[in-house]
N, C-alpha and C positions, 0 to 999 in steps of 0.2 A: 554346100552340103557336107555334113558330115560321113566318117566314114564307112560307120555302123549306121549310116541314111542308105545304104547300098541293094538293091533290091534284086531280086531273082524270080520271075512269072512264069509260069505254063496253066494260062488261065484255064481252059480247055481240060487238062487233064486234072486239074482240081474241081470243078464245077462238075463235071464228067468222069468222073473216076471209072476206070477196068482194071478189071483182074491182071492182064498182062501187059503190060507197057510197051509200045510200039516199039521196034526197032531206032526208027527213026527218033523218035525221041531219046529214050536210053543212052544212043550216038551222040545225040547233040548235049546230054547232060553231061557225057564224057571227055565232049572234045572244049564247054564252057571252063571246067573246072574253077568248081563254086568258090568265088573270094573268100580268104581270111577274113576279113572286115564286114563278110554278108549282114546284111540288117534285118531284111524279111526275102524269106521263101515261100513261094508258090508253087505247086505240084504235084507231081505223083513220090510217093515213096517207094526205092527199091533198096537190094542189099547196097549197091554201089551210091545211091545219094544219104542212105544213114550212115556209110563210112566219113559222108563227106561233112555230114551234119555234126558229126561227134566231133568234127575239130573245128569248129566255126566259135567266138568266145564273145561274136558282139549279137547276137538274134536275139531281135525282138518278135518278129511276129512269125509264124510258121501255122501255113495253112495246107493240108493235105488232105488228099482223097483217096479214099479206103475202102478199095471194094474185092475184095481176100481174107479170108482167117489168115494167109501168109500174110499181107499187108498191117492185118495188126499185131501181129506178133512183130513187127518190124516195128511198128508204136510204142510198143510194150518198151522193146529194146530203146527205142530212143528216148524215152521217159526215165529209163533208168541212168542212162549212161552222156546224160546233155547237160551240159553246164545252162541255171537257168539264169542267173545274174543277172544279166540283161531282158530277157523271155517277159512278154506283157501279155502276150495274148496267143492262145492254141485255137485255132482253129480247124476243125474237121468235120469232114464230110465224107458219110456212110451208106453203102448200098443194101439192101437185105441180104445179101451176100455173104455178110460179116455175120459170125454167131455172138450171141450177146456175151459167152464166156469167153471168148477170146478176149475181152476186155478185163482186165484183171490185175493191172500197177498199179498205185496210188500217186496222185502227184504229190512231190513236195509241197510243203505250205508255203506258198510266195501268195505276189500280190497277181498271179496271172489269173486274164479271162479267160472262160473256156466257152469256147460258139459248137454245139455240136449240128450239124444239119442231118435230118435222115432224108434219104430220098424214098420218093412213091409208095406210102407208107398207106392202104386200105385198109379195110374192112378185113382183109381174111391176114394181114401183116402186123395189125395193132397190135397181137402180144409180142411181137417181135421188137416191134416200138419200146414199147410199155419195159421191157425188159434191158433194150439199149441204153433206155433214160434210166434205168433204176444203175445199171451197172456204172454209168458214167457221176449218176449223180454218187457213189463210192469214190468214183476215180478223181474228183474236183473237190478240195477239202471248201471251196469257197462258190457263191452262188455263180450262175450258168443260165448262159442262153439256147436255147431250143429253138430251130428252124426246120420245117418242113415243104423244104419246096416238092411241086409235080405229086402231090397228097391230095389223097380223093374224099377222104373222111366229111360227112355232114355233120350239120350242127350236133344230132345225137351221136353221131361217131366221137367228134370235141369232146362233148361229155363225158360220152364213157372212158375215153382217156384219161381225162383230166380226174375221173372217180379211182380209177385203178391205180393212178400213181400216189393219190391221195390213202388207198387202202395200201399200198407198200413204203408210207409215210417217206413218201420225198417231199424234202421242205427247202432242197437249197437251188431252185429254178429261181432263177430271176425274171426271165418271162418267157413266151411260146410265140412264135410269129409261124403261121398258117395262111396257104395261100389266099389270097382275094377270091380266088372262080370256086370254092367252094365251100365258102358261106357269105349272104348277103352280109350289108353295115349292120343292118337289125338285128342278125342273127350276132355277129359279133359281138354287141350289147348285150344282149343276153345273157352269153357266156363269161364274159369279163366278170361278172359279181362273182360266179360259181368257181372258176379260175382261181381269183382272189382269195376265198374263204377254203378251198380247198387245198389250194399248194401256197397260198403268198406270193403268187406270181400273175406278173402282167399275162393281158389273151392281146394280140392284133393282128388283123387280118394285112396283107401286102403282098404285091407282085414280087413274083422271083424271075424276071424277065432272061438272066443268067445262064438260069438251068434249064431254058427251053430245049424239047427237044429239034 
């Protein structure tokens, strides 16, 4: 294994993101002290892990969980100040917690994907939705995946998202994946042409066994 193959998990608090980071954790991020050679990160983000992130020069993948306007200002910050050279793939995961304008860098233009997940995203949270995807689709100069696990929305809920972002012309989604338990196969057909013609982007339904509570 190479040495930028070197990996870093706290699957838990990526999948699960809070506001405040346990103690116990925090401890254990301090007493690891993240290798020079790290490959991929899995976690929470705090002041003392984006100290740790700014000097890392082999990441590839980095996936965190963001659930604080403080947590993405801490985004923000690492977006600006992180060597992406190496950087394939950004992964993050969002609670309605975050306001949409707290999102507000641009990434450089590399070859990276960007996975954003929202969580528990209703009926009475769509515009909050609707607005996290507009701002990220700013923030990602290249097309991007959209996941919503533990999301209650019905087929007309799909819809009217997928019309709203279509009316705030986001075109750079590569596709949507929405939980299985709430829309049937059939309903998922459906919506796939209207997905399609509306944003350019894939619809599929799938478990997020992951983010169970």
């Amino acid at each position: 294994m190479e040495d930028y193959e070197r990996e870093f998990k706290l699957k838990q608090s990526y999948h699960h993101p809070t506001a405040d980071i346990h103690p116990i954790v925090d401890q254990l991020l301090r007493t690891v002290q993240l290798s020079q050679d790290l490959g991929t990160y899995t976690g929470p983000l705090s002041d003392y892990v984006l100290s740790r992130l700014q000097k890392l020069h082999y990441l590839s993948i980095i996936r965190l969980g963001i659930s604080s306007n403080d947590q993405a200002t801490l985004l923000m910050n690492l977006i600006t100040s992180t060597s992406w050279k190496h950087l394939v793939s950004l992964q993050v995961v969002v609670t309605s917690d975050v306001l949409p304008e707290a999102i507000t860098t641009n990434l450089p233009v590399t070859e990276l994907w960007v996975w954003l997940y929202l969580l528990d995203v209703t009926d009475a949270r769509m515009s909050w939705a609707c607005e996290m995807v507009a701002n990220f689709s700013n923030l990602s100069p290249r097309r991007y995946l959209i996941r919503f696990p533990r999301s209650t929305l019905d087929e007309a809920g799909w819809i009217r998202m997928i019309q709203d972002l279509g009316r705030r012309g986001i075109r750079n989604i590569r596709g949507m994946r929405v939980p299985d338990t709430s829309i049937t196969s059939h309903q998922e057909e459906q919506i796939k042409p209207i997905c399609r013609n509306t944003l350019r982007a894939g619809f599929i339904r799938k478990p997020f066994n992951e983010f169970k509570k």
